[in-house]
C-alpha positions, -999 to 999 in steps of 0.1 A, spaced: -124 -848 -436 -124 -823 -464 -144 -794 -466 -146 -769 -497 -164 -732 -496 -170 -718 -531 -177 -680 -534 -214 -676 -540 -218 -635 -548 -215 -626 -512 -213 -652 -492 -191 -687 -489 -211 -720 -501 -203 -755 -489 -193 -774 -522 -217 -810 -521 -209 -842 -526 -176 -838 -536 -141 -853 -520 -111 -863 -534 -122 -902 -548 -149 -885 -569 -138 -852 -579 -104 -851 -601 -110 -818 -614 -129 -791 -591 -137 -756 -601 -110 -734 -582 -128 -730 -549 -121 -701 -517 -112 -723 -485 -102 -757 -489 -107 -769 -449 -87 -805 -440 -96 -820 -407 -79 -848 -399 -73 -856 -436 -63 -889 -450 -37 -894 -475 -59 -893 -505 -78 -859 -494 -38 -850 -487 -26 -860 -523 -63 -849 -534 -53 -811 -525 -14 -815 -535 -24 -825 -572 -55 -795 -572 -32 -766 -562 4 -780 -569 13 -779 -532 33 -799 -506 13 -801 -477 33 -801 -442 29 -831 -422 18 -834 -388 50 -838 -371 62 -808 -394 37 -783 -380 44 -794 -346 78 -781 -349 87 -748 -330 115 -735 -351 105 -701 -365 119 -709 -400 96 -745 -402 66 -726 -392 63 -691 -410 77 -698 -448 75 -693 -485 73 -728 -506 54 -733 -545 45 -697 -544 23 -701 -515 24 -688 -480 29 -714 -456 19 -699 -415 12 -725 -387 0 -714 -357 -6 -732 -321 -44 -731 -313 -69 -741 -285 -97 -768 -281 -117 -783 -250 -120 -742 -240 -152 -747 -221 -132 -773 -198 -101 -767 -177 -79 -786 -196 -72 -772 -230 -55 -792 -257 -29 -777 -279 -32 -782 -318 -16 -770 -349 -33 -752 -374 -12 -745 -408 -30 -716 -435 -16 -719 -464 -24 -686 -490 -17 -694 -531 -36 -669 -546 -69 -660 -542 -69 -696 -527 -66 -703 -485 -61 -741 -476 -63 -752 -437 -52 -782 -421 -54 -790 -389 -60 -820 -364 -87 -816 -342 -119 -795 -345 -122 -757 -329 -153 -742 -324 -139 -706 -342 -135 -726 -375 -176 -739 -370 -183 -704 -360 -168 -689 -388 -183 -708 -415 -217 -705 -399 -211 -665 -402 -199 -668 -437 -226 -688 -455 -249 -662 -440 -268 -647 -465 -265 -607 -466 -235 -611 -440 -198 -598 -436 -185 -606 -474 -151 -628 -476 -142 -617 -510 -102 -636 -513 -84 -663 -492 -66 -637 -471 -96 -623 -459 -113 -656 -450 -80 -664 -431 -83 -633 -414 -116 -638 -408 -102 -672 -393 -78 -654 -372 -104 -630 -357 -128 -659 -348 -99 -669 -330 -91 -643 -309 -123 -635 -297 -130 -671 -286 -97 -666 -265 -113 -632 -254 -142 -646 -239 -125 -675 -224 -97 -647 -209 -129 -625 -191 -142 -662 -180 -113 -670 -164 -108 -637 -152 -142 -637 -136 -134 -670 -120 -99 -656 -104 -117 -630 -86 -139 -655 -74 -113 -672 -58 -97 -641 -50 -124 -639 -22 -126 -674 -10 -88 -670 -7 -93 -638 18 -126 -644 32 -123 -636 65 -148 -667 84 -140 -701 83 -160 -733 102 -128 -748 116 -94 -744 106 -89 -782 93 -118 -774 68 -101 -739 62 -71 -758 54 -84 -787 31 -103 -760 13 -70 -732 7 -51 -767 -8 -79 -775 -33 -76 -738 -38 -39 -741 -48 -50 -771 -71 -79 -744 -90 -50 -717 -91 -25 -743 -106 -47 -757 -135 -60 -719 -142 -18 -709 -143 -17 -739 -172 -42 -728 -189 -35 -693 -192 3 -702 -202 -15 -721 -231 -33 -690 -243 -6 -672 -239 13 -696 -262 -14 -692 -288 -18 -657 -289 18 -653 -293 19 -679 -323 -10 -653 -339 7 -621 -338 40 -639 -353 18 -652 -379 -2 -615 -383 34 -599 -382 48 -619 -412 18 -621 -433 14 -582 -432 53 -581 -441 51 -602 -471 37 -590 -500 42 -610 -541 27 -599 -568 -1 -625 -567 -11 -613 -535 -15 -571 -532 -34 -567 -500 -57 -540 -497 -62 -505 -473 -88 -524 -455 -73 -559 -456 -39 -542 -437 -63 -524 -414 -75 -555 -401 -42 -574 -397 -28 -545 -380 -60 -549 -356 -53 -585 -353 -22 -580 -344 -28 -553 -313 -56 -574 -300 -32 -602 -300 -10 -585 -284 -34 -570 -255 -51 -603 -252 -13 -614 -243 -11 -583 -218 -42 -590 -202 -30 -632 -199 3 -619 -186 -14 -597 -158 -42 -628 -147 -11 -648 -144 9 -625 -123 -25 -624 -98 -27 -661 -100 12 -662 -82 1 -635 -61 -35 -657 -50 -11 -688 -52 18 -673 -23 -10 -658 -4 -21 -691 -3 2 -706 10 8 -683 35 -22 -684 50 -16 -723 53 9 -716 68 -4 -694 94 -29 -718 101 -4 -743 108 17 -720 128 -16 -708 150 -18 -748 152 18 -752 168 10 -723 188 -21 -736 209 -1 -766 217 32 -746 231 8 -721 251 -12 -759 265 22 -772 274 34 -735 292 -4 -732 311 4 -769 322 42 -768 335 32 -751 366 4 -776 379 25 -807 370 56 -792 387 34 -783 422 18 -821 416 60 -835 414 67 -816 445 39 -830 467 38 -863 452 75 -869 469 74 -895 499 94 -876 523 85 -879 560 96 -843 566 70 -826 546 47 -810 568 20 -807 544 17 -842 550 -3 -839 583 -21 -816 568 -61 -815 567 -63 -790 544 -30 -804 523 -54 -822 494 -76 -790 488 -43 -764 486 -24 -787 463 -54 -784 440 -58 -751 449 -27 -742 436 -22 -764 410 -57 -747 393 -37 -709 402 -6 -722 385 -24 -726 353 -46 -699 353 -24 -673 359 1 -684 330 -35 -683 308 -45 -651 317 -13 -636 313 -9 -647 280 -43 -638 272 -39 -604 283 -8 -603 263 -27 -609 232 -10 -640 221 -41 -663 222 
């Protein structure tokens, strides 16, 4: 799909009915947007702006060098971005800008609410102007961030939440206390993924915000206000990547303290059963003694023999009870 925004006096207009089998020749236009283009919208763009567009399998490359670059007097900057935020399983996409000009083209593979948002905002009448290319990618770049700023307080929000079911301090039974800290450890370890993943796209944008305010050509003279915002991009990149580093350190934090307290609960398990099997030794060793068939026992004439054994047996196992209880180790 191929989308073109032409600069209408202060605002960015959706070019109609036009694509690359029935337009040869286009007016220069701002923001040429390729979703999931095919190879005619690809060769469409290549031919308009005298370009090389990056495959795929070239923006998915990690080397430095393949992803931040100079080529056909245009600025080539890839970065890794975020979709399926409002889920827990984010997918990882590239997203290439590529700056000629006054001119920003952007190709990328899978649709992101920022880019929707941003377009919105920009075809609003009496709006924040996008005067160039740079400062629609910037604009771009900002949507961005914020998206991953709300989805960071989100997630934030639901890490204190299990913060408190991880410490709570009642639980029905300890089986269901058990089942629920594991499904617990499951929440924690898809919340560790994802924030790893934002992590990995919010250091992608300040590498990309780092080179583009180092490069400047003599097509392209950015201005006071135009550095001011890339400088901003940059820091709230760079916080955002503070803040995802600290939510990750609490999720290992949660995550041990999880499993101790699993552990515990396993250990107070193995504990009732050596306290039974201590409370019990004493009754089954007085029930071994007099259940011997000696003739010389003189408990065995005994009336009251039956009622003592029992007696005793029930002192033997109280005693050991109470002392441990007294103890504190029940």
């Amino acid at each position: 799909m191929l989308r073109i925004y032409e600069r209408d006096t202060d605002r960015l207009v959706l070019r109609d009915h036009l694509s690359a089998s029935t337009a040869d020749q286009p007016a220069p236009a701002q923001w040429y947007d390729l979703l999931k283009p095919s190879a005619s919208e690809v060769s469409f763009i290549e031919t308009a702006l005298g370009l090389s567009l990056p495959t795929r399998d070239e923006m998915e490359e990690i080397e430095l060098s393949a992803r931040l670059y100079q080529e056909d007097g245009a600025e080539f900057m890839t970065m890794t971005a975020l979709t399926n935020l409002d889920g827990d399983a984010p997918s990882k996409t590239p997203v290439t800008f590529i700056l000629k000009g006054n001119q920003l083209v952007t190709v990328r593979y899978a649709e992101a609410k920022p880019f929707l948002m941003f377009a919105g905002r920009a075809m609003r009448s009496n709006g924040q102007n996008y005067a160039s290319g740079e400062e629609t990618m910037l604009g771009l770049i900002e949507a961005i961030i914020d998206r991953l700023a709300d989805v960071l307080e989100r997630m934030g929000n639901e890490i204190d939440g299990i913060s408190r079911e991880v410490f709570r301090g009642k639980s029905a039974k300890s089986s269901e206390k058990e089942r629920d800290l594991q499904s617990l450890i499951d929440q924690l370890g898809q919340k560790g993924d994802f924030l790893s993943s934002i992590r990995e796209s919010l250091v992608s944008i300040s590498r990309l915000v780092a080179y583009h305010s180092a490069l400047e050509t003599q097509s392209r003279k950015p201005t006071k206000e135009t550095r001011q915002l890339a400088k901003l991009l940059q820091r709230d990149a760079t916080s955002l990547g503070d803040h995802a580093t600290f939510l990750s350190g609490k999720i290992n934090f949660l995550l041990d303290a999880t499993l101790g307290l699993i552990n515990l609960e396993q250990n107070q398990i193995i504990k009732i059963f050596t306290v039974a099997s201590v409370v019990f030794l004493p009754p089954t060793l007085v029930a071994s003694v007099y259940g011997m068939n000696f003739q010389a026992m003189p408990e065995l004439q005994w009336q009251l023999g039956y009622p003592w054994a029992v007696v005793l047996m029930i002192l033997s196992a109280a005693l050991p009870f109470l002392y441990f209880k007294r103890r504190g180790w029940l």
